[in-house]
C-alpha positions in Angstrom: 0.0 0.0 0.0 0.8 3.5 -0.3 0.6 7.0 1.2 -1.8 9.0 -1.2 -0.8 13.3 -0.9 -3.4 15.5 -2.7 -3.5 18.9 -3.3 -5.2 21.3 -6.3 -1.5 22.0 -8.0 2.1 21.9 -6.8 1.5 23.5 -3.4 1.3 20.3 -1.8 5.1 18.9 -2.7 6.3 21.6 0.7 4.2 18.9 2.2 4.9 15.8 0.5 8.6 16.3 0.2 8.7 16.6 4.4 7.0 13.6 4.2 9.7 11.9 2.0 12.4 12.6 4.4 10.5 11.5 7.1 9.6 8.4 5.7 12.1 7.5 2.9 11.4 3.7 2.6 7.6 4.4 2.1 5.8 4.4 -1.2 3.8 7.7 -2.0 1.5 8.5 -4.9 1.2 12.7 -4.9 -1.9 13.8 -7.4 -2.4 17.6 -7.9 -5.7 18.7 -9.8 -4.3 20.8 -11.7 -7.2 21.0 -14.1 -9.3 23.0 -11.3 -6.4 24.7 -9.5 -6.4 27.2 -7.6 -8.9 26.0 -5.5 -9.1 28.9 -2.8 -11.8 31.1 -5.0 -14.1 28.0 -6.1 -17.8 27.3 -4.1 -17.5 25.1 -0.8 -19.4 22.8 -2.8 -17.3 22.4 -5.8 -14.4 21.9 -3.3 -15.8 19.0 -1.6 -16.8 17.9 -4.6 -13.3 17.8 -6.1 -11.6 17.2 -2.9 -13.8 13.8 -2.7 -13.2 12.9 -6.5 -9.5 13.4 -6.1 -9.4 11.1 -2.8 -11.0 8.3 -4.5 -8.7 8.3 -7.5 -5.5 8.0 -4.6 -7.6 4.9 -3.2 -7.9 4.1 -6.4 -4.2 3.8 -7.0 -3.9 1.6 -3.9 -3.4 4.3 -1.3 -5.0 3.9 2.5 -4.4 7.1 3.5 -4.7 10.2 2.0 -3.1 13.7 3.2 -4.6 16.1 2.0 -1.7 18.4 1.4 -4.4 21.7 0.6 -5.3 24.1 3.6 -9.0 24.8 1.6 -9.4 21.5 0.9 -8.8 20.9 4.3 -10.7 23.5 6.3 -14.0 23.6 3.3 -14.1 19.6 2.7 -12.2 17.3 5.1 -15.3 17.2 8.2 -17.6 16.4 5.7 -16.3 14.0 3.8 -14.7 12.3 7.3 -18.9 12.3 8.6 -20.8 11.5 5.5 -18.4 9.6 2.7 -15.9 7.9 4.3 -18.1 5.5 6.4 -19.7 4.1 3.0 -17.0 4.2 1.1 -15.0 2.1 3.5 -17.8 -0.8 3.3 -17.0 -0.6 -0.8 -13.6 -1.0 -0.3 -13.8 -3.6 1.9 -10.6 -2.1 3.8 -9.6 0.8 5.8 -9.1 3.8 4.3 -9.1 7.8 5.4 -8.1 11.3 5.2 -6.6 13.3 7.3 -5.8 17.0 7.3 -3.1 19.6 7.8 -4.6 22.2 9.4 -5.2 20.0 13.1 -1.4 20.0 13.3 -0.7 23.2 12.2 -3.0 24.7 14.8 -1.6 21.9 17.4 2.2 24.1 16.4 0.8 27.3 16.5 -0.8 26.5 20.1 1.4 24.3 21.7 -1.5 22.4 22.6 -3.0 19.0 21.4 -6.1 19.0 19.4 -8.3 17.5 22.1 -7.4 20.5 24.9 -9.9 22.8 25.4 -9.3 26.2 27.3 -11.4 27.0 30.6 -13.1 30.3 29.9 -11.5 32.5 32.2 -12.4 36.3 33.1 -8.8 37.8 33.7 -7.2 39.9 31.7 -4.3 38.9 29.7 -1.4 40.5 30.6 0.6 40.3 26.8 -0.8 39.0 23.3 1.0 36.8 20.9 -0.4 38.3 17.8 -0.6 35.6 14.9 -1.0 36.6 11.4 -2.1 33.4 9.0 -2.2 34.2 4.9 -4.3 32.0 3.2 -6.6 31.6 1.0 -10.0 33.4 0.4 -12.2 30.3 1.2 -9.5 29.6 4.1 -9.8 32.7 5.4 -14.1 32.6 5.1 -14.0 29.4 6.9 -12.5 31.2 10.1 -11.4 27.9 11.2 -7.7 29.6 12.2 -9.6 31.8 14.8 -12.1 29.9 15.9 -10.1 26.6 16.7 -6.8 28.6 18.3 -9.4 31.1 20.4 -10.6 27.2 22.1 -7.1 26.9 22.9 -5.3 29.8 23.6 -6.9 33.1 24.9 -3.6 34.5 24.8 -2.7 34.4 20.9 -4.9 36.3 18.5 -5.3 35.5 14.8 -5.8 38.1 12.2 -6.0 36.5 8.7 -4.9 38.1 5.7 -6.5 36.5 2.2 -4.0 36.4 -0.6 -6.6 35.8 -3.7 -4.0 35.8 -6.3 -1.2 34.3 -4.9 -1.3 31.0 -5.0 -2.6 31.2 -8.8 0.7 33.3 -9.4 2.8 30.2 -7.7 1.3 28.2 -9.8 1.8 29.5 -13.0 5.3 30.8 -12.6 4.8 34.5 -11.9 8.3 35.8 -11.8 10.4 36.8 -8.6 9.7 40.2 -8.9 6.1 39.8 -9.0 6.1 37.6 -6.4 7.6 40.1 -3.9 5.3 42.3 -4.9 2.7 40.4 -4.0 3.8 39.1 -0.7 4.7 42.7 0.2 1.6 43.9 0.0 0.1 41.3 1.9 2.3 41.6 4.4 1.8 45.3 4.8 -2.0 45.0 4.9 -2.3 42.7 7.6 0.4 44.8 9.1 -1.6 47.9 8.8 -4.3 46.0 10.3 -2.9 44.8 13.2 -1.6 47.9 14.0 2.0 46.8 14.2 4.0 43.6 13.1 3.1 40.3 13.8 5.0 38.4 16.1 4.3 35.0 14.4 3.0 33.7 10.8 1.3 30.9 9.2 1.8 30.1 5.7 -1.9 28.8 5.2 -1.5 27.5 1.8 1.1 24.8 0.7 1.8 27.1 -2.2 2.8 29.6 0.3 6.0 27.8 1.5 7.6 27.7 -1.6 8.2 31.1 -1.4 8.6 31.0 2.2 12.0 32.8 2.0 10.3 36.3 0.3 7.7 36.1 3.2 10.7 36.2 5.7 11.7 39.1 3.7 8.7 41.0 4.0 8.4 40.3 7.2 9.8 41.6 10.3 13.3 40.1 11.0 13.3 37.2 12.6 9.1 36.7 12.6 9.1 32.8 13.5 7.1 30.8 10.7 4.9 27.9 11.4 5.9 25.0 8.8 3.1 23.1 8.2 5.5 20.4 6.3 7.1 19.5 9.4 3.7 19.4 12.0 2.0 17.3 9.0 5.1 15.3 9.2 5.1 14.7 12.7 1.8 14.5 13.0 1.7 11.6 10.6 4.4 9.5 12.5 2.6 10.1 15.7 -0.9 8.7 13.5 0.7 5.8 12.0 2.2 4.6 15.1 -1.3 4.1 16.3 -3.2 2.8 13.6 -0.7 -0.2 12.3 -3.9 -1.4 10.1 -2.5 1.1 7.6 0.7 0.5 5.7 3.1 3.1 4.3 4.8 0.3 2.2 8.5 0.0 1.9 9.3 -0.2 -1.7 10.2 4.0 -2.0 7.8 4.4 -4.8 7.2 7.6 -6.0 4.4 8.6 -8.4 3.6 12.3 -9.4 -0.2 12.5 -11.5 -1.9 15.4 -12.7 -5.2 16.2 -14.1 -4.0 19.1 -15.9 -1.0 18.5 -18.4 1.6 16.1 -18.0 5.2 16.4 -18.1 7.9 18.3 -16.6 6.9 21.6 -14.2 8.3 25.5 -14.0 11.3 26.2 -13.0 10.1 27.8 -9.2 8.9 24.1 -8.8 11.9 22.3 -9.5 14.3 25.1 -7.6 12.0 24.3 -4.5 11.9 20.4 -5.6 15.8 20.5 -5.8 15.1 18.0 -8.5 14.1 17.4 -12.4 10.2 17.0 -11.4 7.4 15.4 -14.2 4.0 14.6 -13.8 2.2 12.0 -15.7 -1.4 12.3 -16.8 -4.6 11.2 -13.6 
C-alpha cells in the first residue's frame, strides 16, 4: 500500500517532500488537480466535490491514507467527507481507508496544545498578546477555522488572517520573482496595517505559500518565526501511524507524481524548491 498526498496544484510537494524525508522507505503517490487549481476562490461545494473525487482516485491507486496536502481543501471539505463519505466508502472497499488534514497539526504548532485540549473560559485579563498573522486563502480565510479553533485553545494568541486571492494562482503558473515580492509585500503590509503593528508569528496557510517562504521572511519583520506546516504534518503523521498499524506506508520508495492538468515536466520555481528534475504523468 501506499501513502496518497493530494492537493489542487504543486502546493502540496512543501508537504509531501517533508513527508519523503521522514519516511524515505515508504511508497507515495502525490496527485495535484491541476485541471481546477487554484482551489481557494471555487464554491465550498465544488471543493468538496473535487476534494472527494481526487481522494477516491488515490484509493484508487492503492493508497489507504490520503493527506490532504491543501489548507482549503482541508478547512472547506475534510469534516464532511470524514462524517458522510468515508463511512460508506470504507464498506465498498472492503478495507480501511481515510483522510486526514493539515490544518489539526498546524493549529496543534501554533498553540502548543493537542487537538483535544480545550481552554477554561477565564475572566482575567491577559497581561501580553501573541499576535498571529495566517495568509491564506480566500475560502480559508471565510472558513475562520484559524480563529475559531486557536481562540478554544489559547486566549492569549490572536489570529488576524490576511487572504491572498491571487497568490497561489501566481505560484502556480510561474509569476516571476519580482512579481512575487510584490505580492507578498503587500500582503504583508495590509495585515500589518491592520494589526496595527508587526506580527509576532506567521502561518503560511497555503502549501503554495511555503515555496516562497523565504520572500515572506523578507517581507516580514526580521526574525518573525514561521509555522511549517510540512514538518507538523510530518510529525503529525508519524505520531498517527504509530497508532493505527492497520494502515501501511509500504517499503518499496515508490514515488508517483499525477496530474489532471497537463503532463510532463513543471516550472522552474517548482523544480528550484523540488531540488530536483520533477514530471507529472497524466490522472
Amino acid at each position: 500500500m501506499a501513502i496518497g498526498v493530494f492537493d489542487s496544484g504543486v502546493g502540496g510537494l512543501t508537504v509531501h517532500r517533508k513527508l519523503v524525508r521522514r519516511f524515505p522507505g515508504a511508497d507515495f503517490v502525490y496527485l495535484a488537480d491541476q485541471a481546477n487549481a487554484p482551489y481557494g476562490g471555487r464554491p465550498g461545494e465544488e471543493i468538496v466535490e473535487l476534494t472527494r473525487a481526487g481522494c477516491d482516485r488515490l484509493f484508487a491507486e492503492g493508497c489507504d491514507l490520503v493527506v490532504l496536502a491543501c489548507n482549503t481543501a482541508s478547512a472547506i471539505a475534510l469534516r464532511r467527507l470524514q462524517q458522510t463519505w468515508l463511512p460508506g466508502r470504507r464498506r465498498e472497499l472492503g478495507r480501511p481507508v481515510n483522510v486526514l488534514g493539515i490544518i489539526v497539526p498546524t493549529i496543534e504548532a501554533a498553540t502548543g496544545l493537542p487537538w483535544e485540549h480545550e481552554a477554561e473560559r477565564r475572566g482575567d485579563k491577559v497581561e501580553k498578546l501573541d499576535i498571529l498573522a495566517v495568509f491564506a486563502t480566500p475560502a480559508t480565510a471565510k472558513s475562520r477555522v484559524y480563529e475559531i479553533e486557536i481562540d478554544k485553545r489559547r486566549q492569549d494568541v490572536a489570529v488576524f488572517v490576511e487572504p491572498c486571492p491571487e497568490l497561489a494562482g501566481m505560484i502556480e503558473g510561474n509569476a516571476g520573482a519580482v512579481q512575487l515580492a510584490a505580492a507578498i509585500e503587500t500582503h504583508v503590509g495590509q495585515i500589518t496595517a491592520r494589526i496595527g503593528r508587526p506580527p509576532d508569528r506567521a502561518i503560511l496557510g497555503c502549501t503554495h505559500y511555503e515555496i516562497v517562504a523565504d520572500m515572506f521572511r523578507a517581507a516580514l519583520k526580521p526574525g518573525t518565526p514561521l509555522i511549517h506546516q510540512p514538518d507538523a504534518t510530518a510529525e503529525a503523521l508519524a505520531a498517527y501511524l504509530a497508532r493505527h498499524p492497520e494502515y501501511e506506508a509500504g517499503s518499496s520508495g515508490l514515488r508517483r507524481f499525477l496530474t489532471t492538468g497537463k503532463p510532463g515536466a513543471q516550472h522552474e520555481l517548482v523544480e528550484t524548491f523540488w531540488e530536483a528534475p520533477l514530471s507529472f504523468e497524466r490522472a
